[in-house]
Residue, then its C-alpha position, 0 to 999 in steps of 0.5 A: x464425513x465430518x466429525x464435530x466435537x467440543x473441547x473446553x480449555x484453560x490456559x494456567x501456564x501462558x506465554x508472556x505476550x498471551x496471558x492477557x487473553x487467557x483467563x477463562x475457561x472456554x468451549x469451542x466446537x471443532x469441525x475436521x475430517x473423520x481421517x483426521x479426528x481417527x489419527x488425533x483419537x489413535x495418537x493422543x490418549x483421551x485426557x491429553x487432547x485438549x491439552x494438545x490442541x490449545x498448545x496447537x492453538x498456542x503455537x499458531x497464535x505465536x506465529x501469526x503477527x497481530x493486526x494492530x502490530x501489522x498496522x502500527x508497521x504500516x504507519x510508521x513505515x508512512x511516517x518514514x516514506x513521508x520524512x524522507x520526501x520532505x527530505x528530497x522536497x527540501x534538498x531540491x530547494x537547495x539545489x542539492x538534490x539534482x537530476x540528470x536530464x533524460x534520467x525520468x520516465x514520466x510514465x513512472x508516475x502513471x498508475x492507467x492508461x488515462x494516466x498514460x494517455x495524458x502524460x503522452x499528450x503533453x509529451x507530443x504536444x509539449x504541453x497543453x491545457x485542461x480543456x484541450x485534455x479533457x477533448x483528447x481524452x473524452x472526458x471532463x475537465x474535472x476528471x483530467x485536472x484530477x489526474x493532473x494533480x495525482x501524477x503531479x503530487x506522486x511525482x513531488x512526492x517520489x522526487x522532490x519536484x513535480x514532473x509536470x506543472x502548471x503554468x497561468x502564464x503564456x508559453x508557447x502560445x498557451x495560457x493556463x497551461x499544463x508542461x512537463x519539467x523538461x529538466x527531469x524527463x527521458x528523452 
């Protein structure tokens, strides 16, 4: 059985990084296990416990990171991973930033099999068109230009250079084609 039972607390001293949140008097309501509340009553006299439990409180909430310390980490951590693409963008402009040939999986930046299926497909065929996807894979062109243009922006983004690309000329015997950089793929 389940005992529930109310505790007010006021929070006089408070650590530096809490007081803001502490300056009334509040009233919470606690459900806990019978075993439980017995051991808090047998080990803490009567007038201590609600001193006892808002420290406990305390001390969890100093533990526990906050959302918005969590999410200011994550932003910069996106601002950091977008200045060093830029970076890579800008050093393979210059030539600086070279790959070995046969050192990239273009499968690296394939996040499903349709990603899979697609990167195999220009792999075999040494390229291919939108619409020549869009039949091998069952689907729209639209749907297969998207996945085009994700696997091309993840990989620029991760390398400084797509691993494939598109190209409105003739090569091969394909116009408006679609090729991955040879110069970056395994072999």
């Amino acid at each position: 059985m389940k005992q529930r039972f109310r505790l007010m607390f006021y929070f006089p001293k408070t650590p530096k990084n809490m007081g803001k949140f502490m300056n009334k008097l509040v009233v919470v309501s606690v459900k806990m296990p019978e075993g439980l509340y017995k051991e808090l009553v047998l080990r803490i006299p009567e007038g201590e416990r609600s001193n006892f439990i808002r420290d406990a409180i305390i001390e969890k909430l100093q533990n526990t990171p906050r959302p918005d310390k969590i999410l200011e980490l994550e932003k910069k951590i996106g601002a950091l991973e977008n200045s060093l693409s830029e970076i890579k963008k800008y050093l393979a402009e210059l030539e600086i930033l070279t790959f070995e040939k046969g050192k990239m999986n273009p499968h690296a930046f394939c996040i499903d099999d349709l990603d899979h299926k697609i990167v195999d497909y220009l792999l075999n065929y040494k390229g291919a068109t939108t619409s020549e996807l869009s039949q091998f894979l069952e689907t729209n062109r639209w749907m297969a230009l998207n996945r085009l243009k994700k696997i091309q922006k993840r990989s620029k983004k991760q390398l400084g250079k797509p691993i494939i690309e598109f190209y409105r000329g003739e090569r091969s015997g394909k116009k408006k084609a679609w090729w991955i950089t040879e110069e970056l793929v395994e072999e």
